[in-house]
N, C-alpha and C positions, 0 to 999 in steps of 0.2 A: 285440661291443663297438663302440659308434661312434668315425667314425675322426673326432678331433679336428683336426689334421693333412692335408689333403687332396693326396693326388697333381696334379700336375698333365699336362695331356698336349694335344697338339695336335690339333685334329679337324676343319680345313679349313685351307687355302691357295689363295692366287690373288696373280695378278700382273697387271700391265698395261707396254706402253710406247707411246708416242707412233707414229705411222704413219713421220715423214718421217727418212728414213736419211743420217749423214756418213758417208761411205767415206773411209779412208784414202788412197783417190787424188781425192776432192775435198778432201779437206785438203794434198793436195801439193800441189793448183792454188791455194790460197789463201796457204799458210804454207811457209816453209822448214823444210820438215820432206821425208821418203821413204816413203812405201807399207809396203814391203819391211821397213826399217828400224823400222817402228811395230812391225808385228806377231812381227819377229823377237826385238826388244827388252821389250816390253812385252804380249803377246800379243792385243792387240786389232786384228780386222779394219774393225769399223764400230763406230756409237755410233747411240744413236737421241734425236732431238732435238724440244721441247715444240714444237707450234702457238705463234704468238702469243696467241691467245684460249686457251692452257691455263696451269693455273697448276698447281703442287703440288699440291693441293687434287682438282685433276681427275682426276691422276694415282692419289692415293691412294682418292679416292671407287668408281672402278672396280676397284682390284683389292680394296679392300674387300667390295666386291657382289659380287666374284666368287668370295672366301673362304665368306663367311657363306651362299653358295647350294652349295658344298664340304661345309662343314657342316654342311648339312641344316638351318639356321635362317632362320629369318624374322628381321628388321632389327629388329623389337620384341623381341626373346631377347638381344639385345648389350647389356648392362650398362656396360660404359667403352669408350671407342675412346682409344686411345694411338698418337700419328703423330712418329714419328722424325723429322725432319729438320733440315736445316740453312737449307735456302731455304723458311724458309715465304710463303706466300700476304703476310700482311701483319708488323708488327712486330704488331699487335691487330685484332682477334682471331686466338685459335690456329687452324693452320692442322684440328686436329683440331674444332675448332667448325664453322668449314665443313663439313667431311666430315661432322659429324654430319648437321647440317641439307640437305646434296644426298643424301645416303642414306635422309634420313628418321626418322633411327635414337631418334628423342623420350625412350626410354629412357633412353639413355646418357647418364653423365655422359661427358666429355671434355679432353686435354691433349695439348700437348707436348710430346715430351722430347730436349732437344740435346745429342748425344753425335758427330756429327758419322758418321763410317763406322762408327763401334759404335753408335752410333742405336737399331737394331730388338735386337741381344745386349742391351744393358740397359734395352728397353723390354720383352722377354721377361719379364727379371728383377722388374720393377717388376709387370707385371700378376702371374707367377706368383705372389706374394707374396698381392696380391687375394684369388685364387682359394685355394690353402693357407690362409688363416684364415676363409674362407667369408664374406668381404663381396661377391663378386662369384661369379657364377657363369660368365658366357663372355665374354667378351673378346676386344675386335678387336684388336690390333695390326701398325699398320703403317711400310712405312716408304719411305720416298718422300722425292725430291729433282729439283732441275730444276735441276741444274750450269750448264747452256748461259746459265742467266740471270746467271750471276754468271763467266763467262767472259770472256777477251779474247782474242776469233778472231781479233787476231793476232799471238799468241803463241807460240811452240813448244809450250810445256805444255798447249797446248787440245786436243792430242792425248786425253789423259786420263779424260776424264771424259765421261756421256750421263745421260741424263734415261729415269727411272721408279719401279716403285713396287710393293711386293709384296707380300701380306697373312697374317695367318694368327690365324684362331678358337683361347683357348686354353680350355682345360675343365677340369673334375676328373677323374681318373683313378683306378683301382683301384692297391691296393699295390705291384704288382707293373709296372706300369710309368710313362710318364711322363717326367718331368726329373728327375738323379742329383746334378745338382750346377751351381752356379755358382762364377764368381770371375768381378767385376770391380775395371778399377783404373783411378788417375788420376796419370800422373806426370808432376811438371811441376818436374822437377829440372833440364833441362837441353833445350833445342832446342825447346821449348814451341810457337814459333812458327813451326817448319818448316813447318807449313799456318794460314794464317789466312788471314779477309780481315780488310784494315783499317780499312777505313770503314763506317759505316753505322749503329754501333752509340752509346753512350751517351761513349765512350773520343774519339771522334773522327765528327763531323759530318761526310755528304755538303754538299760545297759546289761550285761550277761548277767551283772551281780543284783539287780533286782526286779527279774522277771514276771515276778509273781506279783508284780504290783500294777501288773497289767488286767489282772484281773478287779472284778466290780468286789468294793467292799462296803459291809451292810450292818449298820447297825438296828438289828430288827424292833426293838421297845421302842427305839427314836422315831421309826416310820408310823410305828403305828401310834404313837404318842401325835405326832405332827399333823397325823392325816385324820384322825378323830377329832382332833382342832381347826384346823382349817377346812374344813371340807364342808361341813355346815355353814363356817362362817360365808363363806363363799356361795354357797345354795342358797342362803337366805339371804342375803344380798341382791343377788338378782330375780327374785320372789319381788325383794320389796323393790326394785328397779319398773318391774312391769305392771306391779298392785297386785299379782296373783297371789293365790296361798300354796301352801303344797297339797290343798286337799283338788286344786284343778289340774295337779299333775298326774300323768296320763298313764307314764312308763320314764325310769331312769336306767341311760345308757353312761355307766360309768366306767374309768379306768379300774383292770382288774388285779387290784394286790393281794388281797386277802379277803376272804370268806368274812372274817372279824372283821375285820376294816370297814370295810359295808354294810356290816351287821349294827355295827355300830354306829356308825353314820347314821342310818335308817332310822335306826331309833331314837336319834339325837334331832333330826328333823322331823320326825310326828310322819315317815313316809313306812305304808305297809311294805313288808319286804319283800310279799308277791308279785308290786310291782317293780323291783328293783333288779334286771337284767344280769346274768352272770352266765359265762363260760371257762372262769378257769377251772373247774374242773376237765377241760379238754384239751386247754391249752395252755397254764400258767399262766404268767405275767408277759405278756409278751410287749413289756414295755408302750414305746408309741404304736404298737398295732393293735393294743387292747381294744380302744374306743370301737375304730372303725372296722375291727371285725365284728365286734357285736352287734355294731349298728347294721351291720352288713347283713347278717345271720338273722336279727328282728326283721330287717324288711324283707329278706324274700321268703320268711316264715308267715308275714304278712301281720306280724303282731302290732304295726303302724296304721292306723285309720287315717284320712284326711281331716285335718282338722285336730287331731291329738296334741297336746302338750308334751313334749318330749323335752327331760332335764339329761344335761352329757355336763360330767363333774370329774375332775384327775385332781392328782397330787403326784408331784413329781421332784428330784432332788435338786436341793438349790435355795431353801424351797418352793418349787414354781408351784403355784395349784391356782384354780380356776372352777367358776361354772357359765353353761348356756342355755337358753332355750329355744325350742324351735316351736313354731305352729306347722306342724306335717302336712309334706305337699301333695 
């Protein structure tokens, strides 16, 4: 019987980040801030920061090229490119229109989708849907930001955030494995604006007299108040969506905010924290490229088996947050 219905599953990934590196002790020579203190509180050692001449765009063009050569596809096989992020290229055109055209990719239709650090989880969701009713057959999605440009280096909270960009081909799959489940959500009952920037957008005009409100503004208790909340609620949700528990979970590839964040999470879901994936210590928060660079960095580490339960969880501002699972292909 044809399968009406199409699994979906992922069949390449790639990542990219910028060459030139912040250390945590060139940020104690700039900011009142500690070394020591960054990384004991927030577990980041270093951040990796765009060129001048790079934009978003650059960022997600490369790990895009470096997925689709993962997946064994040529650029004309990519049906949509969908690009997460928050700092695009321009307000017009998407920063996903770029990427098409430095890729080449002629094929593809292309889009944005702003969800901020849940970005790439519900750009997953968006293509997988594509691909399960058979209007698309491979799909790029990426996800990519360049924080540094919307930063104020001299601020405490610039500790936080680095610039890059991670990618991942998704496909159809056979019944038996694939993606098990999504849940996303958008709550905006209460602290809504614990991350935003101000200006720039349609609500409030850049003007000389208020620059600085181009940069991201962070109310840090809020985030992590929000995302120790929601982030379980949301894990265990789609736990009880498929009948799993977290003790058949394999490995969790989450959005990277905080050391605490996850720590806490982890422990608020009953999930050991060894198997709970993290890289900012190498590269901060790199907003919508967290996921898929991690995911990136597990699988050609090879820490994915066939067959593994793999949970991918964000929180993002807004507040967007989400969880998924996948059966590894």
């Amino acid at each position: 019987m044809k399968q009406l219905i199409r699994n979906v599953k992922i069949i390449g990934t790639g990542s990219y980040v910028p060459e030139t590196v912040y250390t945590n002790e060139y940020l104690e020579s700039i900011l009142p801030t500690n070394a020591d203190w960054i990384y004991e509180n927030v577990g980041i050692r270093e951040r990796h920061i765009a060129a001048p001449d790079q934009a978003t765009s650059d960022l997600a063009a490369e790990a895009g090229r470096r997925a689709i050569e993962d997946a064994g596809l040529d650029v004309k096989d990519i049906d949509l490119i969908i690009v997460a992020t928050a700092t695009p290229d321009r307000k017009a055109p998407s920063t996903a229109a770029f990427v098409q055209h430095k890729l080449k990719a002629s094929n593809a239709a292309a889009f944005d989708l702003a969800a901020v650090c849940s970005g790439f989880l519900f750009s997953m969701s968006v293509a997988s849907q594509f691909i399960a009713s058979g209007v698309y057959n491979n799909i790029l999605v990426i996800g990519a930001d360049t924080f540094s440009r919307i930063t104020d280096w001299s601020r405490r909270d610039a500790i936080f955030f680095g610039d890059g960009a991670g990618a991942a081909v998704l496909s159809s799959a056979n019944v038996t494995e694939g993606f098990l489940a999504y849940r996303l959500y958008t709550d905006t009952s209460e602290e809504m604006l614990g991350f935003t920037v101000p200006a720039g957008g349609s609500e409030i005009l850049l003007t000389p007299e208020n620059l600085e409100d181009q940069f991201f503004k962070m109310n840090g208790k809020m985030v992590f108040r929000s995302a120790v909340k929601v982030l379980p609620e949301a894990i265990n949700q789609v736990l009880k969506d498929t009948g799993l528990t977290i003790e058949d979970i394999d490995l969790m590839i989450p959005h990277q905010p905080s050391i605490r964040i996850l720590q806490k999470t982890a422990e608020l879901i009953g999930l050991p924290f060894e198997k709970v994936m993290t890289n900012m210590d190498k590269y901060a928060n790199t907003s919508g490229g967290t996921i898929p660079i991690m995911l990136d960095e597990a699988n050609k580490a090879g820490k994915m088996k066939k067959g593994d339960i793999v949970l991918f969880a964000a929180v993002g501002s807004g507040w967007t947050y989400g969880a998924a699972l996948i059966k590894w292909a």
